[in-house]
Backbone bond lengths (Angstrom), bond angles and torsions (degrees), N, CA, C in turn:
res aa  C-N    CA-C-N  psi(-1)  N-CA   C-N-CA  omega(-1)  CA-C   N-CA-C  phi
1 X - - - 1.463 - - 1.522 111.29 -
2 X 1.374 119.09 -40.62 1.211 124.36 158.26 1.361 117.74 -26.79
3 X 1.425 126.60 -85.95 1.461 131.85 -176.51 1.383 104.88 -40.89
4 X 1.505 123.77 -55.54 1.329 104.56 -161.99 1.563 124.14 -72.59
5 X 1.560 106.00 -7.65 1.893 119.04 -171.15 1.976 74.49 -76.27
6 X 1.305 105.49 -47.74 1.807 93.78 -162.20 1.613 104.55 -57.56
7 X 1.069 93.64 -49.82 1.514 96.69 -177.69 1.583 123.89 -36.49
8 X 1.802 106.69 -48.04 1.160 117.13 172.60 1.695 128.64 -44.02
9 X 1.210 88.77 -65.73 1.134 140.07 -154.03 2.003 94.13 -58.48
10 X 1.571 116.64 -51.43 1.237 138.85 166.79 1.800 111.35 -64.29
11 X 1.202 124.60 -33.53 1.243 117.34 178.90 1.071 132.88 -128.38
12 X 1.760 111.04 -2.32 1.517 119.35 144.77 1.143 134.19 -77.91
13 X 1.610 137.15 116.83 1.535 146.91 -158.28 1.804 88.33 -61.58
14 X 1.384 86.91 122.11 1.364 104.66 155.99 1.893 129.33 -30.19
15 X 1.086 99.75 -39.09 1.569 106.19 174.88 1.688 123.79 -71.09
16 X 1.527 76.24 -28.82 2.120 88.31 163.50 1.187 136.80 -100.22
17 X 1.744 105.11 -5.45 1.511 114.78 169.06 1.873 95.61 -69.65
18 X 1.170 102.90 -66.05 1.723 127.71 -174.39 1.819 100.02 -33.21
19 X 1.162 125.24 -19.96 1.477 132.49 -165.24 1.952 108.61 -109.09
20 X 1.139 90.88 -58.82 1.670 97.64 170.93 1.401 113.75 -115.68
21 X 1.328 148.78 18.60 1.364 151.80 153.09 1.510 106.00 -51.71
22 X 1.108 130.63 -38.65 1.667 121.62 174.22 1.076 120.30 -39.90
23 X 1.741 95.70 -66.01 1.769 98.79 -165.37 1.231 121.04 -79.40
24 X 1.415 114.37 -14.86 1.438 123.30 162.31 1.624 117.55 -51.57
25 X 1.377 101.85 -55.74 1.597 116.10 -175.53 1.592 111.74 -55.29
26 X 1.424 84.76 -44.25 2.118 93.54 -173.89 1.418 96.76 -68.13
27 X 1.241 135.50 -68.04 1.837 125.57 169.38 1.344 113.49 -40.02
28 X 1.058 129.61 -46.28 1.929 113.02 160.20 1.667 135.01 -39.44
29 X 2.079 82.64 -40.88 1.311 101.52 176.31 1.668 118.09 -63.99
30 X 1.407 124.90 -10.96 1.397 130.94 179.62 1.623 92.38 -55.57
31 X 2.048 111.27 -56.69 1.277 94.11 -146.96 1.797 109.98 -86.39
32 X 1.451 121.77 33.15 1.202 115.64 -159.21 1.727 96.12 -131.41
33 X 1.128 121.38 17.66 1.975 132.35 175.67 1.443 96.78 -25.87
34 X 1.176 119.92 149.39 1.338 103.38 164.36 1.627 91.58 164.31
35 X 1.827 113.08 177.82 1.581 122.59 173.44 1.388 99.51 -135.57
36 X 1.223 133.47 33.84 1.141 136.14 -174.50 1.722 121.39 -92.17
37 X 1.202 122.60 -48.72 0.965 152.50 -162.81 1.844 118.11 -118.93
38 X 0.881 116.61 104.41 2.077 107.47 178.83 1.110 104.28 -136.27
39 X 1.506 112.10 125.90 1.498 154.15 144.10 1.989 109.67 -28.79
40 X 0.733 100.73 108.66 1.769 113.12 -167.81 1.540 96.31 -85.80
41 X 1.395 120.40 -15.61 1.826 118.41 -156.69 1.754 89.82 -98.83
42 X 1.936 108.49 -49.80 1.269 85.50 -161.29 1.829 76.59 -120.77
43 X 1.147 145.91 51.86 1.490 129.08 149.92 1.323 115.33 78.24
44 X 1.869 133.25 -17.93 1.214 128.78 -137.85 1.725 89.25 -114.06
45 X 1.192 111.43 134.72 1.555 140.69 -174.04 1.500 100.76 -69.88
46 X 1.490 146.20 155.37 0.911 150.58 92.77 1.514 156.81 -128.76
47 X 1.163 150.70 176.99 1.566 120.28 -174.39 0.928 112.74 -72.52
48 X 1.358 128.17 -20.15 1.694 117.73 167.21 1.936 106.63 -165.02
49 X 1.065 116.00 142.70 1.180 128.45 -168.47 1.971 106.20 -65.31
50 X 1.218 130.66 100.13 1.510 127.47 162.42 1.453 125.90 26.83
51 X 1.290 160.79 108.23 1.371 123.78 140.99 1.108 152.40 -14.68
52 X 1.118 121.78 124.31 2.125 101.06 -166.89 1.807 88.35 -136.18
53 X 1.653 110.70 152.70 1.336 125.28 133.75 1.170 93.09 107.40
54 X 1.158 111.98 -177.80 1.787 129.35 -165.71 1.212 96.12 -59.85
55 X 1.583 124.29 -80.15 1.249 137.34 179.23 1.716 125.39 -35.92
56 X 1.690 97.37 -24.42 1.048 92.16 177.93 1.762 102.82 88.55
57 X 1.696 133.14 46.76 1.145 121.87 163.93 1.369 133.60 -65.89
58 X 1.286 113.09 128.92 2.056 115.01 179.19 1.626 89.63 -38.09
59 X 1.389 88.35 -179.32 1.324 130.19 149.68 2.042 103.53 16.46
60 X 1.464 102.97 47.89 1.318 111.45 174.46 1.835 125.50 -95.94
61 X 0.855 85.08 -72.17 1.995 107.50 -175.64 1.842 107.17 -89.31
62 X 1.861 92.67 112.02 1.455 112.14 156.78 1.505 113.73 -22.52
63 X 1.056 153.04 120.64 1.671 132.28 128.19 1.454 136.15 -47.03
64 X 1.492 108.99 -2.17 1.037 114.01 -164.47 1.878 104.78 -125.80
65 X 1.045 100.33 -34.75 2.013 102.01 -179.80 1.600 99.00 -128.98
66 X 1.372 123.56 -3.87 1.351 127.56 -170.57 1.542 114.89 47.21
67 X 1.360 96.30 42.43 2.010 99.66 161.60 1.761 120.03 -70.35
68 X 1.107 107.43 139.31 1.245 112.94 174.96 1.519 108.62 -93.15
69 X 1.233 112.06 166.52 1.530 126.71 170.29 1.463 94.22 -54.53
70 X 1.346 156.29 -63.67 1.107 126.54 172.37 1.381 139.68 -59.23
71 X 1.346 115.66 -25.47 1.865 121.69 178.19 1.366 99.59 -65.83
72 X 1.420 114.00 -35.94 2.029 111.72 -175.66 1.084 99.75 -55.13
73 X 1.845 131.39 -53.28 0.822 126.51 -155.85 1.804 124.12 -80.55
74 X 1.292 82.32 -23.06 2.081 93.33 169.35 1.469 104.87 -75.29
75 X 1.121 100.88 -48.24 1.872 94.27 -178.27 1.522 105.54 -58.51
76 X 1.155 125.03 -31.34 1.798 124.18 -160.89 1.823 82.60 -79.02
77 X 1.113 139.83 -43.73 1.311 154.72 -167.01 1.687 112.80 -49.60
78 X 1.647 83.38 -65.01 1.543 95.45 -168.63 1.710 103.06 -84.54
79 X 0.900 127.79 -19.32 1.329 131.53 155.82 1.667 134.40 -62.90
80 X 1.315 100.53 -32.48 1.019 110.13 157.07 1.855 138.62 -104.13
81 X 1.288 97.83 -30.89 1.278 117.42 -179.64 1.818 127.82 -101.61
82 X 1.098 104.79 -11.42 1.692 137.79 169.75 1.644 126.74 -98.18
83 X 1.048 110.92 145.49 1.942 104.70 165.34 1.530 103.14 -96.49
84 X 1.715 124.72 18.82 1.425 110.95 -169.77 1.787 108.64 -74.14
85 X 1.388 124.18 -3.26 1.477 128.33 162.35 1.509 124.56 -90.23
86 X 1.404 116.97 -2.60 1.269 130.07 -173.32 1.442 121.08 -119.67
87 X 1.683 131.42 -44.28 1.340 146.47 166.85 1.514 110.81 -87.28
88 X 1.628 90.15 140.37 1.950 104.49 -177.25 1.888 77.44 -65.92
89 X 1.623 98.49 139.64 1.512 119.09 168.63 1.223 116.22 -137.17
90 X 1.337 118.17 161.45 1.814 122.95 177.01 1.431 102.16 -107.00
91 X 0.883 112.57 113.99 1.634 90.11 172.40 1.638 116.41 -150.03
92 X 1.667 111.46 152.62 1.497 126.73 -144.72 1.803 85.65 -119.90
93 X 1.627 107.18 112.86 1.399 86.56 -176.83 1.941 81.51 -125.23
94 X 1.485 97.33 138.23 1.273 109.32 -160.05 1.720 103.84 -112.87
95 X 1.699 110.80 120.10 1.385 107.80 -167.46 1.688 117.00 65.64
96 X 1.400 106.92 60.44 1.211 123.24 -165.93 1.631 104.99 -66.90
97 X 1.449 115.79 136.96 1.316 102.70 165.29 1.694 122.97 -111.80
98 X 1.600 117.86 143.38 1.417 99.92 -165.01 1.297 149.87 -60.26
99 X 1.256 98.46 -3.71 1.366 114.99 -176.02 1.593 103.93 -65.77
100 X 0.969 108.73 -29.46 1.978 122.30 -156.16 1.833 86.76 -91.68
101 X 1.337 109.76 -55.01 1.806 104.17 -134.43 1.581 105.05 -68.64
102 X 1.062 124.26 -6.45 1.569 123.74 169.27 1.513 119.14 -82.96
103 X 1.643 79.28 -41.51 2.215 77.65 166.98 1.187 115.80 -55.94
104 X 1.233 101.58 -79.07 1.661 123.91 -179.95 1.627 117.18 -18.93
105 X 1.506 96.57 -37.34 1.275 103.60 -174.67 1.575 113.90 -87.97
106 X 1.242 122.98 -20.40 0.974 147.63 -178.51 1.372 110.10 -77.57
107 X 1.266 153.28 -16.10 1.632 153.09 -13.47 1.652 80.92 149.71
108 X 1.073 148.73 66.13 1.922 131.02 -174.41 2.005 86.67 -45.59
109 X 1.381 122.55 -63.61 1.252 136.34 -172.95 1.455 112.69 -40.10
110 X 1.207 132.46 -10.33 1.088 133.42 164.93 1.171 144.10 -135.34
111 X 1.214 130.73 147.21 1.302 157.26 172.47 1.184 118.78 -84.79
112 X 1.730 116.49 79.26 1.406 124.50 -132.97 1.988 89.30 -114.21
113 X 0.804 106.41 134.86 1.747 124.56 161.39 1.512 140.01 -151.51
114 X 1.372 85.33 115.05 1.961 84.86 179.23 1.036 111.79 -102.63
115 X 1.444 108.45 163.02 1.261 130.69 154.91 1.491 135.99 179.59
116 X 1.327 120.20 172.74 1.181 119.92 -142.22 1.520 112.40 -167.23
117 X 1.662 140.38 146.42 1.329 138.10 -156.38 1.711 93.23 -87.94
118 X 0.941 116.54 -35.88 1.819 126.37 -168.64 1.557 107.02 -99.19
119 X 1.373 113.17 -84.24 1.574 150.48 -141.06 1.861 103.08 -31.15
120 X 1.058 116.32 102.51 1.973 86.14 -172.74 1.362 108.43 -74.77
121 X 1.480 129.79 15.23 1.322 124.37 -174.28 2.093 102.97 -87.10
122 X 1.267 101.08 -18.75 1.621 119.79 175.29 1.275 112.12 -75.55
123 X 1.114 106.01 114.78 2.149 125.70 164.09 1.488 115.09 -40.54
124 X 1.495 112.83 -25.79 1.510 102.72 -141.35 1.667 77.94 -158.10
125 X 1.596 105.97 109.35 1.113 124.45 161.92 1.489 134.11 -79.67
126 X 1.722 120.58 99.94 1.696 122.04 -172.25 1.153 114.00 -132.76
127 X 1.668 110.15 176.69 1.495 116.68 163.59 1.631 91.24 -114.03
128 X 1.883 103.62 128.35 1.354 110.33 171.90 1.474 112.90 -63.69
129 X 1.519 143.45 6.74 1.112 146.74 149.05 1.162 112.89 -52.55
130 X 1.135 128.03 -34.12 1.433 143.91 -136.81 1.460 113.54 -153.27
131 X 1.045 124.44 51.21 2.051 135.86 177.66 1.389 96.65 -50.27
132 X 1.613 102.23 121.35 1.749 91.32 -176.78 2.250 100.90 -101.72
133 X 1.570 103.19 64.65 1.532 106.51 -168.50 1.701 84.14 -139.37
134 X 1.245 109.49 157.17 1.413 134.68 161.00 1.513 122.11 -53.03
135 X 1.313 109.16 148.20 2.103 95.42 -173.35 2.065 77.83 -63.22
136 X 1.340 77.85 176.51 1.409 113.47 157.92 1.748 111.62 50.76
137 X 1.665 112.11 48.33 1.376 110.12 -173.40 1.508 131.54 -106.54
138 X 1.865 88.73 -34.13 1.149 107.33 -174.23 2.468 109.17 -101.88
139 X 1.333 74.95 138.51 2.085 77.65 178.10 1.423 74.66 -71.17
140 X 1.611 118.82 -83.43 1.911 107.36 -149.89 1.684 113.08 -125.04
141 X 1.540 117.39 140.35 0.840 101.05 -159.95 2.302 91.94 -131.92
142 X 1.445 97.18 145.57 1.563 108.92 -174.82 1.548 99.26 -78.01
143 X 1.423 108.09 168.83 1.925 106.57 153.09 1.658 81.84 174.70
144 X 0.902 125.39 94.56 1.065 143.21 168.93 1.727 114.82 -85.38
145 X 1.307 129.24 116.48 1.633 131.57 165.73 1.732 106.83 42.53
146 X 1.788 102.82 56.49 1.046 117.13 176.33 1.588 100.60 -118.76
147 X 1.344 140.97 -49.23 1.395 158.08 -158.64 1.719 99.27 -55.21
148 X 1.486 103.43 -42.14 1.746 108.70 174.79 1.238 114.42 -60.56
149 X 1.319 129.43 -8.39 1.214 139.13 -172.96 1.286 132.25 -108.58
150 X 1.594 109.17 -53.11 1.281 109.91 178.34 1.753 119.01 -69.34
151 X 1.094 102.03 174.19 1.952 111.07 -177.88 1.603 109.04 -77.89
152 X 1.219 109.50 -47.74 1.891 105.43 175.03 1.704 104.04 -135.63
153 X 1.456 100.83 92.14 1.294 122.79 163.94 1.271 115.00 -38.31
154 X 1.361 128.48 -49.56 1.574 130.85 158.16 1.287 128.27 -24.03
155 X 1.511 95.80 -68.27 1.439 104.87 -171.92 1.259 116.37 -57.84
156 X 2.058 105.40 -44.89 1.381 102.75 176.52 1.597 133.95 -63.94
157 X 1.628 107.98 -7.12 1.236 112.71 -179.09 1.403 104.40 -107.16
158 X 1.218 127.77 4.33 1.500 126.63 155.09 1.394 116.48 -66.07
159 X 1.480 98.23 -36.59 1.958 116.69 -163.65 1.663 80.59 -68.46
160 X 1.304 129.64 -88.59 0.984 127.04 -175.04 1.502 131.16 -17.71
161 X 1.497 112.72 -38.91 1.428 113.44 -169.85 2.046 86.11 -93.82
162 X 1.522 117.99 -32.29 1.323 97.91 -179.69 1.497 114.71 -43.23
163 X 1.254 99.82 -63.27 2.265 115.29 -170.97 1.440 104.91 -39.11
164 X 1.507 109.22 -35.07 1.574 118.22 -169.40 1.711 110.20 -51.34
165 X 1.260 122.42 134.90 1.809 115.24 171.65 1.627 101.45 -78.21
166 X 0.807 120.12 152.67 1.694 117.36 158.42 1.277 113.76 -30.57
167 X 1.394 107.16 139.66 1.911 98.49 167.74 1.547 94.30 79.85
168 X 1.114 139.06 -27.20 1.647 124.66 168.40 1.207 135.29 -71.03
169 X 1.288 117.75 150.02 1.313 110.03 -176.41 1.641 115.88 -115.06
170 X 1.318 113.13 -169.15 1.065 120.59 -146.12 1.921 108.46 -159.87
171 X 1.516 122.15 76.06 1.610 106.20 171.02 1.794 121.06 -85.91
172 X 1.525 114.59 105.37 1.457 120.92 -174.38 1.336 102.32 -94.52
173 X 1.314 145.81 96.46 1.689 139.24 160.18 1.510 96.94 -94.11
174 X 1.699 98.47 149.30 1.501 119.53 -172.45 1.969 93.55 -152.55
175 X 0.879 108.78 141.10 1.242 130.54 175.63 2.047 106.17 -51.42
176 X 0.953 110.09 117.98 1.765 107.30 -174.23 1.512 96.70 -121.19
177 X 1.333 106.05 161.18 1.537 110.09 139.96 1.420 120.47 -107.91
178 X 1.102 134.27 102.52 1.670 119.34 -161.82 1.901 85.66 -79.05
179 X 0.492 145.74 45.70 1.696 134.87 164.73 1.724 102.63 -109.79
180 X 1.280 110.21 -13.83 1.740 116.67 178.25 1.959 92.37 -102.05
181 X 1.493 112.32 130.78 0.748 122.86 -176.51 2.445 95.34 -71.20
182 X 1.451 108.13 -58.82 1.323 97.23 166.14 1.583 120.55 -126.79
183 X 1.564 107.05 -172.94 1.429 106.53 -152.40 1.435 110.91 -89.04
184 X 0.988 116.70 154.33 1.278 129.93 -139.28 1.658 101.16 -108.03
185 X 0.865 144.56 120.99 1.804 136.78 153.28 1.734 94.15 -142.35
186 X 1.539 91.43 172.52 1.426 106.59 -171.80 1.842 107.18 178.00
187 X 1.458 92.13 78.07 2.043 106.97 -167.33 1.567 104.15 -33.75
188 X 1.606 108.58 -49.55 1.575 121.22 -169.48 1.793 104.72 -54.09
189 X 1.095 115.53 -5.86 1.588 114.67 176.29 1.622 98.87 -86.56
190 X 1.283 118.51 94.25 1.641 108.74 168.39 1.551 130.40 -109.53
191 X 2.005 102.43 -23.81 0.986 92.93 154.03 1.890 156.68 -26.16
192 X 1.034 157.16 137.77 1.394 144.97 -177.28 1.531 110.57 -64.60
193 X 1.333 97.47 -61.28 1.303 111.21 -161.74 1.925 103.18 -70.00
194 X 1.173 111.35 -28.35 1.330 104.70 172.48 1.957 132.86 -90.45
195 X 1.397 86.47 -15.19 1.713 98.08 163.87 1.308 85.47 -74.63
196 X 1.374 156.05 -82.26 1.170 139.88 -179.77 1.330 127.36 32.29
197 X 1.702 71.53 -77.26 2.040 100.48 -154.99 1.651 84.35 -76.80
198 X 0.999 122.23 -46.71 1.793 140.55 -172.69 1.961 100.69 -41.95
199 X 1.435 80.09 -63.73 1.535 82.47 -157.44 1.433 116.85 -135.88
200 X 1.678 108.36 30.07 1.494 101.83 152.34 1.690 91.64 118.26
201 X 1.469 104.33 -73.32 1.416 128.86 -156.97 1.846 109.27 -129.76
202 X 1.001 118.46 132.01 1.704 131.00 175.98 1.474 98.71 -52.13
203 X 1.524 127.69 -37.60 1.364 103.99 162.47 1.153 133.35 -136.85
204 X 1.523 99.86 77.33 1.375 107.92 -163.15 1.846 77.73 -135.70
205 X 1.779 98.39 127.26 1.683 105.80 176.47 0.930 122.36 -101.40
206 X 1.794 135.70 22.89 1.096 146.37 163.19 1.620 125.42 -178.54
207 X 1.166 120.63 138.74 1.488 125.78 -148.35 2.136 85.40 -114.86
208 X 1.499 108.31 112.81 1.436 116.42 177.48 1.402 106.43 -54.51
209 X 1.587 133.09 163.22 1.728 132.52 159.87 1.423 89.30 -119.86
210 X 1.676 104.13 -151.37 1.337 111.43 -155.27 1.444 101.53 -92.03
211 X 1.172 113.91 13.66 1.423 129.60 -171.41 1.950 110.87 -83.79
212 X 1.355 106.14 -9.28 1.417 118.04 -148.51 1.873 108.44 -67.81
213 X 1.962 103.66 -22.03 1.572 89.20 168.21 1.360 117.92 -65.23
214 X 1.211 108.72 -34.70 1.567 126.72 -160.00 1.962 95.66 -62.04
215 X 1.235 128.71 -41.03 0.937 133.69 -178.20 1.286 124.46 -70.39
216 X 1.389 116.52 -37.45 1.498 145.35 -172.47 2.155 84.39 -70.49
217 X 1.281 80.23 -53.71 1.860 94.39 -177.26 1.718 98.95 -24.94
218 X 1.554 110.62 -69.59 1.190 120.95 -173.34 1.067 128.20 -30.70
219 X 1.333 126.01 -15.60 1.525 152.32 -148.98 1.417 101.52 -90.94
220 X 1.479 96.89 -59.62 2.108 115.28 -178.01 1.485 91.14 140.94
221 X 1.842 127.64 -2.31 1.099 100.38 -168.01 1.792 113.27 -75.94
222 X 1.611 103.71 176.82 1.480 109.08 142.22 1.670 114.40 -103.13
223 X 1.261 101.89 113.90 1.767 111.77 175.34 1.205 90.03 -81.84
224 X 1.861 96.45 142.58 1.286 92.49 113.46 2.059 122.59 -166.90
225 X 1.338 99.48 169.39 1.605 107.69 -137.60 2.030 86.20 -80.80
226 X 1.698 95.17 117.55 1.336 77.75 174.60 1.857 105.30 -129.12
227 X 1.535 100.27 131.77 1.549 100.05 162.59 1.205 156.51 -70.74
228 X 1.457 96.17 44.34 1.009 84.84 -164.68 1.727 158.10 -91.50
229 X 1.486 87.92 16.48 1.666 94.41 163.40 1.934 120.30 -88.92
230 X 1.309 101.68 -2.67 1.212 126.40 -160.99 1.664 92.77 -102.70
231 X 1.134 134.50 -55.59 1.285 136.49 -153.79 2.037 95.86 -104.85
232 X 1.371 115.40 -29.98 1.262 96.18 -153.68 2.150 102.26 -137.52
233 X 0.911 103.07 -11.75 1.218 94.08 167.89 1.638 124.29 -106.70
234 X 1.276 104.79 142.15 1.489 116.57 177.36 1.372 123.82 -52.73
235 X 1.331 146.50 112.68 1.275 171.93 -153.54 1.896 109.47 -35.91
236 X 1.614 78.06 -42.26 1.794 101.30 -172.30 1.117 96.53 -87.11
237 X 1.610 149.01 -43.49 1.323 149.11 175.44 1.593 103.24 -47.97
238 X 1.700 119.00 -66.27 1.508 119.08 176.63 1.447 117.42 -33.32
239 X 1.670 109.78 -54.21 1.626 119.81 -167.09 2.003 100.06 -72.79
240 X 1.310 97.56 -32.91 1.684 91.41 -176.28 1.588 115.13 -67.75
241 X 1.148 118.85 -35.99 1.636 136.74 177.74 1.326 113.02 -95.50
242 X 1.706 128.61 0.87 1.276 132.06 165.92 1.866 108.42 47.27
243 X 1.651 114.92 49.37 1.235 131.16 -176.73 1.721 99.22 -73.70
244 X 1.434 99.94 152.05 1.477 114.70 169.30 1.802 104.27 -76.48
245 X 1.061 114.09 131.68 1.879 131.30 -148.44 1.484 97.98 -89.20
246 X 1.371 106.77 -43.29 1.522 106.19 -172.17 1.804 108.56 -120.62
247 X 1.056 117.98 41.47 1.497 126.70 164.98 1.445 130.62 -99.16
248 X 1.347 111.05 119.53 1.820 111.70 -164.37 1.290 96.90 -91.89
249 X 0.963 139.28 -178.50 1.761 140.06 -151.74 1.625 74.67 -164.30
250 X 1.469 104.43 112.38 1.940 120.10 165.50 1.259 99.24 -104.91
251 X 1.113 110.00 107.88 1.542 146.32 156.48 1.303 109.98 -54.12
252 X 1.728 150.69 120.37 0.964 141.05 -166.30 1.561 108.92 -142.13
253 X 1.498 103.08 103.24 1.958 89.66 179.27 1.586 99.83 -109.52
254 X 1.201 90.33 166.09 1.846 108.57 164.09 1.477 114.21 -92.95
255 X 0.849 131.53 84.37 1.861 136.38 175.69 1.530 102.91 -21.21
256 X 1.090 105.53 171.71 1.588 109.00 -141.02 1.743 85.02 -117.44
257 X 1.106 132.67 174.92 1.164 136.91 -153.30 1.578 109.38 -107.95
């Protein structure tokens, strides 16, 4: 079952996983019953969390909201470490992923908006170069494993901190290798198969290092790098929610005026 989720997963366009990936996942979910493993986003138990990704990772993808080892871990975050479940908020979540956009929306506390240049699950069609909103609109805004993608990461994380009001924040995760002190691109790589090996993904144009607040910096934000599955959660909480072990959660505000 493994090979063939990879299989999928590698040669079905992203826009059609995002469309029928549910009901697929939830019929997988028959063969995975279990109390081993629980989903923090949508509550639902199983003996072990899906396979996900090229490689084919264990114990990755919900069957039930299709959270990844990272969405558990933003939700455990902002739930715990945020007022984004408690304060009326505006917020611009860019390249929405599904697990979130029904909650979120669901949210009385918020003033929820996505969007995205592709995704048809997004309201509001843009180029993150180009935020088509006023400075100073949004309290908090998402962009999750977008920066690997776009052409000037800068700009787009300026746009982001522009929309931002003072005092707002901002969570950006991008795929790193922290074993590279900095981030890595190299345009002359055009091949598929060798951006790959390069950078993770065939189209992904640069792989972040440990350098990635400093970059985020570039933006206007104030980062900052927090550990917190590393520094603050209990051992049995990580293994129960199948969290990514070595992922820092960059916190990003706009300084206040």
């Amino acid at each position: 079952m493994k090979s063939i989720i990879s299989l999928v997963i590698r040669y079905v366009p992203r826009r059609y996983l995002q469309l029928i990936g549910h009901w697929v996942a939830r019929f997988l979910g028959l063969f995975y019953r279990g109390n081993q493993v629980e989903c923090p986003v949508c509550d639902h138990r199983y003996r072990q969390f899906l396979p996900y990704g090229r490689q084919g990772r264990d114990n990755a993808l919900c069957p039930n909201c299709l959270a990844l080892e990272r969405h558990r871990l933003m939700y455990l975050y902002l739930k715990r470490k945020t007022n984004f479940f408690r304060d009326d908020l505006k917020v611009l979540h860019v390249a929405p992923e599904y697990c979130f956009i029904d909650r979120f929306e669901a949210m009385k506390n918020l003033d929820y908006i996505t969007a995205d240049i592709e995704s048809p699950l997004a309201k509001v069609k843009m180029d993150i170069h180009e935020i088509p909103f006023a400075a100073n609109t949004f309290d908090v805004a998402f962009c999750n494993h977008v920066m690997e993608h776009v052409d000037d990461y800068v700009k787009a994380m300026s746009e982001l901190h522009r929309v931002l009001k003072p005092g707002g924040w901002a969570i950006i995760q991008s795929p790193q290798d922290l074993g590279m002190a900095t981030t890595y691109e190299d345009p002359t790589i055009t091949d598929p198969r060798e951006r790959e090996k390069h950078f993770l993904q065939s189209d992904h144009l640069r792989l972040f290092g440990r350098d990635y607040a400093q970059e985020l910096e570039k933006g206007g934000f104030v980062v900052t790098e927090d550990r917190f599955v590393l520094d603050e959660l209990p051992a049995e909480e990580v293994r129960r929610y199948a969290l990514p072990t070595n992922e820092i959660v960059y916190f990003c505000q706009k300084a206040r005026a």
